[in-house]
C-alpha positions as CSV (number, residue, x, y, z in Angstrom):
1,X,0.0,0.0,0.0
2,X,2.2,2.8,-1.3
3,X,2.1,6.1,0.3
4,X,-0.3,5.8,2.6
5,X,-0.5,6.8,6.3
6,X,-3.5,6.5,7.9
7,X,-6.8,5.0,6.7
8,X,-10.4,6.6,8.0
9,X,-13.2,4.5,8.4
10,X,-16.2,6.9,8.8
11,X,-20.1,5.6,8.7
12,X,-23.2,4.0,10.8
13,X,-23.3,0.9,13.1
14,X,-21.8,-1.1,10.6
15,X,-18.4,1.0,10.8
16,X,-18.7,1.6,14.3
17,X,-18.5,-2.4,15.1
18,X,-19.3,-1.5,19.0
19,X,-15.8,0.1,19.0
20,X,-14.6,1.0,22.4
21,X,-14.3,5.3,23.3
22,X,-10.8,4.7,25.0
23,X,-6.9,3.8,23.6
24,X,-7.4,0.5,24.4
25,X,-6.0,-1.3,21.5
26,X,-8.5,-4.0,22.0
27,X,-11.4,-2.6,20.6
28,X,-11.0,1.3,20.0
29,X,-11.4,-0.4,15.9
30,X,-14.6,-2.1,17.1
31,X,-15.1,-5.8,16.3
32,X,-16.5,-5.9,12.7
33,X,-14.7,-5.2,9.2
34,X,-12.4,-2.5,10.3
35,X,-11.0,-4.2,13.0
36,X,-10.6,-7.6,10.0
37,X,-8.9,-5.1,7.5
38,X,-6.4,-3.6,10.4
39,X,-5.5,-6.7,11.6
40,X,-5.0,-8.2,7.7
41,X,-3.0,-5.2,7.2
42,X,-0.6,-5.5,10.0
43,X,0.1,-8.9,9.4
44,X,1.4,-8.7,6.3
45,X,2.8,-5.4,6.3
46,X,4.2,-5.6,10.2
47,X,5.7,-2.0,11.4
48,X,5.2,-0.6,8.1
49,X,1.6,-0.8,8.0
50,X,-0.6,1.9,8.1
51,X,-2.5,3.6,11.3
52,X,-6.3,2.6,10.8
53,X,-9.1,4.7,12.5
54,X,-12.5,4.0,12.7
55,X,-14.9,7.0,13.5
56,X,-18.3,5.1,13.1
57,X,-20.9,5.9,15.3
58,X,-24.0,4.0,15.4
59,X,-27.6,5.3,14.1
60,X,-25.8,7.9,11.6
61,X,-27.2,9.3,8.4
62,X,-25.0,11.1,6.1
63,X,-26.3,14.3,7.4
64,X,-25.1,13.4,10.9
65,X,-21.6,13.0,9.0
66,X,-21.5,15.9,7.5
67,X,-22.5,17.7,10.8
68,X,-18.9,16.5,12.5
69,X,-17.2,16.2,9.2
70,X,-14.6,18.5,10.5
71,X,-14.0,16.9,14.0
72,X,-14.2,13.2,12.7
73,X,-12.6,13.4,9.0
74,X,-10.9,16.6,7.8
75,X,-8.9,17.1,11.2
76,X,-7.4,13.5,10.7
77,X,-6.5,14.1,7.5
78,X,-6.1,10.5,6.4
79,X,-4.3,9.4,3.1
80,X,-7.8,7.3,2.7
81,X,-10.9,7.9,3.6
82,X,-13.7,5.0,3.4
83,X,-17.0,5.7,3.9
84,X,-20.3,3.3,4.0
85,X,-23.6,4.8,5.2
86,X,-27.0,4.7,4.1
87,X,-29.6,2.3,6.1
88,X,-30.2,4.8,8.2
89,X,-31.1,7.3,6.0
90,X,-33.6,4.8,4.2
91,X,-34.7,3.3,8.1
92,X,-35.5,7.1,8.6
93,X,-37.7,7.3,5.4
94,X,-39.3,3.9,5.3
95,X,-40.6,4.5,9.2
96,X,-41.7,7.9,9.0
97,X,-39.4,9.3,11.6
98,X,-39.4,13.1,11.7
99,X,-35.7,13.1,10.4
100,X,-36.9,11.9,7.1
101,X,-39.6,14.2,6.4
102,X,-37.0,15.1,3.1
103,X,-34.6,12.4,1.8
104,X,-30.8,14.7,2.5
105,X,-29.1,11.6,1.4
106,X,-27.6,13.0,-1.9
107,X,-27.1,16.2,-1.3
108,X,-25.5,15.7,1.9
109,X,-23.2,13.2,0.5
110,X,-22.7,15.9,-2.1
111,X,-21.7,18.4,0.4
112,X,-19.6,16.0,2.6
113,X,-17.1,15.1,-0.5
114,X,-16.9,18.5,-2.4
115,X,-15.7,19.8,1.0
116,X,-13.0,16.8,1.8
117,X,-12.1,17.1,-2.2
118,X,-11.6,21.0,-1.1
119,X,-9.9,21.1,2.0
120,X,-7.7,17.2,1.3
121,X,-7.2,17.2,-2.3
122,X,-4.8,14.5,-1.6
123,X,-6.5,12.2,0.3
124,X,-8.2,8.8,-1.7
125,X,-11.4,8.7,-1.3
126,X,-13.8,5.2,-0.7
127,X,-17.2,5.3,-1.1
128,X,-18.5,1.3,-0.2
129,X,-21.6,0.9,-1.6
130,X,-25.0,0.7,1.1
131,X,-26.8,-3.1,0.7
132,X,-29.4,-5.1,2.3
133,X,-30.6,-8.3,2.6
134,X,-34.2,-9.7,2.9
135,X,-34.3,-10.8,6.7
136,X,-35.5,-9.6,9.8
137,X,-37.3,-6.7,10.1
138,X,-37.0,-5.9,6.4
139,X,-39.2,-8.2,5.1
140,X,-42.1,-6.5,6.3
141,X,-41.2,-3.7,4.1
142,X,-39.2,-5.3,1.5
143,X,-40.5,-3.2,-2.0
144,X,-39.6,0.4,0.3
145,X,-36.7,-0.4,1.5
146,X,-35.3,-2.5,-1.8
147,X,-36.2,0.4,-4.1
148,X,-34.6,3.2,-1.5
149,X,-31.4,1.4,-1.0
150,X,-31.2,0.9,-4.5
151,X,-31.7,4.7,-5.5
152,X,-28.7,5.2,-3.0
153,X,-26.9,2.9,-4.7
154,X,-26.9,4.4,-8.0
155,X,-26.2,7.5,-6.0
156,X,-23.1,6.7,-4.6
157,X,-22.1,5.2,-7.8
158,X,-22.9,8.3,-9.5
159,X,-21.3,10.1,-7.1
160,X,-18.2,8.6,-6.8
161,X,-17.5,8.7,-10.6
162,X,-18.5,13.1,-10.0
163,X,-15.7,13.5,-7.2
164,X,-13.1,10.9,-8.7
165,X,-13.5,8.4,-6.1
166,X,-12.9,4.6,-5.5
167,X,-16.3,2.5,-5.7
168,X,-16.6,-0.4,-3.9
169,X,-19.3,-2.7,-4.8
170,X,-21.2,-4.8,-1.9
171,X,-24.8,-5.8,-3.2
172,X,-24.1,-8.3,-5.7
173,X,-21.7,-9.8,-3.6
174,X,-24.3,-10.5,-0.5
175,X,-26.7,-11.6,-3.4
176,X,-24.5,-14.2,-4.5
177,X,-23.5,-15.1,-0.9
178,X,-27.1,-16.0,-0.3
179,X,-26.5,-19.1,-2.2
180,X,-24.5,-20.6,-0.5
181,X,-26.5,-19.8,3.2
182,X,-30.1,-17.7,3.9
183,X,-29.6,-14.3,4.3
184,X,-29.6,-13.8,7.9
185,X,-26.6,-16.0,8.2
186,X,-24.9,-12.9,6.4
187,X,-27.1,-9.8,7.5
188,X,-28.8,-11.3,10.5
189,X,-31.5,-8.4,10.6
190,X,-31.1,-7.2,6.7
191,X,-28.9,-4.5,8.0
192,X,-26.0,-5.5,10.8
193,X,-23.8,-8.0,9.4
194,X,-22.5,-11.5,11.5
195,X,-19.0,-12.2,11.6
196,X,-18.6,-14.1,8.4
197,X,-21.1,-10.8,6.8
198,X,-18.0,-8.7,8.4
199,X,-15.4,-10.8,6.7
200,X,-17.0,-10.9,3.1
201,X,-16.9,-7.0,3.8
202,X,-13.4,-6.9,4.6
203,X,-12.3,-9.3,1.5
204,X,-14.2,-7.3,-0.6
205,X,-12.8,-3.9,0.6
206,X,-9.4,-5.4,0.5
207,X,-9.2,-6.8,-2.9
208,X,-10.9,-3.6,-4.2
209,X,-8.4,-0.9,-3.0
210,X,-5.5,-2.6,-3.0
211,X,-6.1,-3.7,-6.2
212,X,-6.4,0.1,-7.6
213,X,-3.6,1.2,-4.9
214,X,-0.9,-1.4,-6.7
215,X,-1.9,-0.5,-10.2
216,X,-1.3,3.1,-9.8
């Protein structure tokens, strides 16, 4: 991983990984894909690895993001910056909570990235695609929430080709997991993944960037 320094994870629950708020290097990553790509990472690249930090909190939308952008993201100013978020933003929406009396997801994530693409013209920017699964307490709802995570989709896509940023895929991927087991084993509500949901995650982030990284 050429020239880079420190890696920001930024996003909702499944960033956040019920990281600890303290130094302890036990679980200030959390316990979910962040803490799988760190450790990955320092395996193979030992002392010359790169500092991973994970700013996830739980129950964000992108507007929440944006709102400590400057705290969480541009004060760090990491050499990559990876961010997934999303289900909350649709949750909002699809429950008719007062936050999603008007859908900010696009033009927050607008705001978010011409302002990191302003300030850390450097920095490599991730944008992981948002996904679901139909289990839990998504089925009820299925057709809302399919075709709102789907227009964020196409979104982020769009967006990421706008602001020159690294797409990672995820959907397809958890479709074509559920295959090989129901879709619980790998979402076990539709939204949070399990451990093995966390490792497809970090495989897939993985091959992704490093992929671009070593072709540059």
């Amino acid at each position: 991983m050429p020239d880079s320094k420190t890696i920001l994870f930024i996003g909702d629950s499944i960033t956040d990984g019920a990281r600890g708020r303290t130094d302890d290097p036990n679980h200030i990553l959390g316990h979910g894909y962040v803490f799988m790509i760190a450790g990955r990472l320092g395996l193979e690249l030992g002392g010359g690895s790169p500092q991973v930090v994970n700013r996830g909190i739980s129950g964000d939308r992108v507007s929440d993001l944006y709102a400590r952008w400057n705290e969480d993201a541009i004060s760090v100013g990491p050499d990559i910056l990876s961010i997934l978020v999303g289900v909350n933003d649709a949750w909002a929406w699809a429950h008719g909570d007062p936050r999603g009396a008007t859908d900010r997801f696009g033009r927050a994530y607008s705001h978010i990235l011409e302002e990191t693409r302003e300030v850390l013209p450097d920095t490599r920017i991730v944008l992981c695609e948002p996904f679901i699964l139909k289990a839990g307490t998504l089925v009820e709802n299925w057709p809302k929430w399919e075709s709102r995570i789907k227009q964020y989709q196409d979104e982020v896509r769009e967006l990421a080709g706008r602001y020159g940023c690294l797409f990672v895929p995820f959907q397809e991927l958890f479709d074509e997991a559920c295959r090989r087991a129901p879709a619980d084993y790998w979402l076990w509500d539709g939204v949070h993944p399990t451990a093995a949901g966390h490792e497809l995650i970090a495989r897939q982030w993985l091959s992704v960037v490093l992929d671009n990284l070593n072709s540059e």
